[in-house]
N, C-alpha and C positions, 0 to 999 in steps of 0.2 A: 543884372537887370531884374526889377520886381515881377514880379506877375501878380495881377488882380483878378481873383475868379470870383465873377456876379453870377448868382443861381437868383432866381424866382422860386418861390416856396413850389412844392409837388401839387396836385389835385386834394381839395380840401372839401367835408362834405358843406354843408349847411344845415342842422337841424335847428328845427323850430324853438324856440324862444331861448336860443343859447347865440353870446354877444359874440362881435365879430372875434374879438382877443380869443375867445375859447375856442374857435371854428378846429376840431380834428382834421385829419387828414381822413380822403376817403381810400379805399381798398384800391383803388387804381395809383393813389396817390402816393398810397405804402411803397406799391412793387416800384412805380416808377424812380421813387427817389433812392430806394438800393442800384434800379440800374443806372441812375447819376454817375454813385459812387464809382461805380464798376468802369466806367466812362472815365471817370475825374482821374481812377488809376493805371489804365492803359495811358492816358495822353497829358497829363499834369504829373502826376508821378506823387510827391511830397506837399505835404499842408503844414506852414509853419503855423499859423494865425486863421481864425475864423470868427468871423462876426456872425451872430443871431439873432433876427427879432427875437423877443420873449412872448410872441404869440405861440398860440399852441400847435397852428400846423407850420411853422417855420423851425420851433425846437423840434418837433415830431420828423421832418426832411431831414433837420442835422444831424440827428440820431441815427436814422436810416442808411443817407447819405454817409455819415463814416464807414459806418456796417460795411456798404460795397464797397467803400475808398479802402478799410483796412488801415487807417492811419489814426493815431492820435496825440493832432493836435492840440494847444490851448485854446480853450473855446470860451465865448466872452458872451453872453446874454447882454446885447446893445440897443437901451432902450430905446434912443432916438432911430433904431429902424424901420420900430413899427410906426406907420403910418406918415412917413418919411418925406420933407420937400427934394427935388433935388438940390436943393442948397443947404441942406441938414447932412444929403448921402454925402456930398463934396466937399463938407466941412470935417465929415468920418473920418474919409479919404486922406484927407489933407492930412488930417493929424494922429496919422498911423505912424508909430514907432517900434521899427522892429528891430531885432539884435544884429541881422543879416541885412546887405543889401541886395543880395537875390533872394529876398523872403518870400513866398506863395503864402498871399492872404486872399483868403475867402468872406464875402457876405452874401450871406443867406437870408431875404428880404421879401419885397412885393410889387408889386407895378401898383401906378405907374409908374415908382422910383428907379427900379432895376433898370429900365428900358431906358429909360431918360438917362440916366448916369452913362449908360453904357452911348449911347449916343451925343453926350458931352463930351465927354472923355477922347473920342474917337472923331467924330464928324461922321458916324453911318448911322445911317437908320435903322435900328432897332428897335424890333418888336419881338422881348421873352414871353414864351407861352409858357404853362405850369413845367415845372423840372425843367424850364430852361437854363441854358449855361451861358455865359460869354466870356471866352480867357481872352486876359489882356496881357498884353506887355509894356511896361511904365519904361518909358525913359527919362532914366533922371531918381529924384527925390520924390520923394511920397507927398512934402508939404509942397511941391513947383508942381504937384498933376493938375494940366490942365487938354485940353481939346491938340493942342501939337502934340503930348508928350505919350500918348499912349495909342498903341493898334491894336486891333483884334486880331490873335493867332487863331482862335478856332470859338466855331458856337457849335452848338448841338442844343438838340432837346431830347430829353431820355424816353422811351417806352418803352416798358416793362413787356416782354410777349403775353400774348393774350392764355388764361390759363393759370398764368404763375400763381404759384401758393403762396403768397410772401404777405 
């Protein structure tokens, strides 16, 4: 069976006359998205595939997010993330081809795409906060994912303890 893991990019700051694509991550955003990782690898375990906006604070999470996962993946800079319909993420989705059919694919994206996917997919209500997660389990094909074929095994959202030097 697949698994699909939807993260929401980390806490990103906002500085002044820099475009949304640029937005860093901010110092809460850093640590949180290491404790993703750290998360992703107690209870997902392996990443075969990962999708990334090629915004600057969603490469800046994946980066992080491996750091704690300790895994590496092949990782795909996927334009149609950034700024994404949910009929852009579902058309991702669909046409994910992997070598394995229990492959762990990851996208690393934004609301309100993440949340939406995750509540099409599913039929629950969904709402990802920054370094949020949602593992899914696909049953079936990658190209037949639709609202019957997948459930949520577990959500989290990361927070880094207050303090950390990361």
């Amino acid at each position: 069976m697949p698994t699909l893991v939807v993260v929401r990019h980390a806490k990103a700051d906002s500085p002044l006359g820099l475009q949304d694509i640029a937005r860093p991550l901010a110092d809460r955003g850093r640590a949180d998205a290491v404790e993703a990782g750290r998360w992703l690898r107690r209870h997902v375990g392996r990443c075969d595939l990962l999708l990334s906006s090629p915004s600057r604070r969603t490469e800046e999470t994946t980066a992080r997010l491996l750091d704690g996962w300790g895994v590496a993946p092949v990782v795909v800079d996927e334009e149609r993330l950034y700024e994404a319909t949910l009929g852009d993420l579902l058309r991702i989705v669909r046409g994910l081809d992997t070598e394995t059919a229990d492959a762990t694919v990851v996208l690393v994206a934004h609301n309100p795409g993440v949340s939406a996917l995750v509540e099409a997919l599913t039929g629950e209500v969904t709402q990802l906060r920054t370094a949020g997660i949602a593992v899914l389990d696909v049953a079936g094909e990658w190209a037949d994912v639709d609202s019957t074929s997948c459930s949520v095994r577990l959500t989290h959202t990361a927070r880094a303890e207050t303090g950390s030097e990361l």
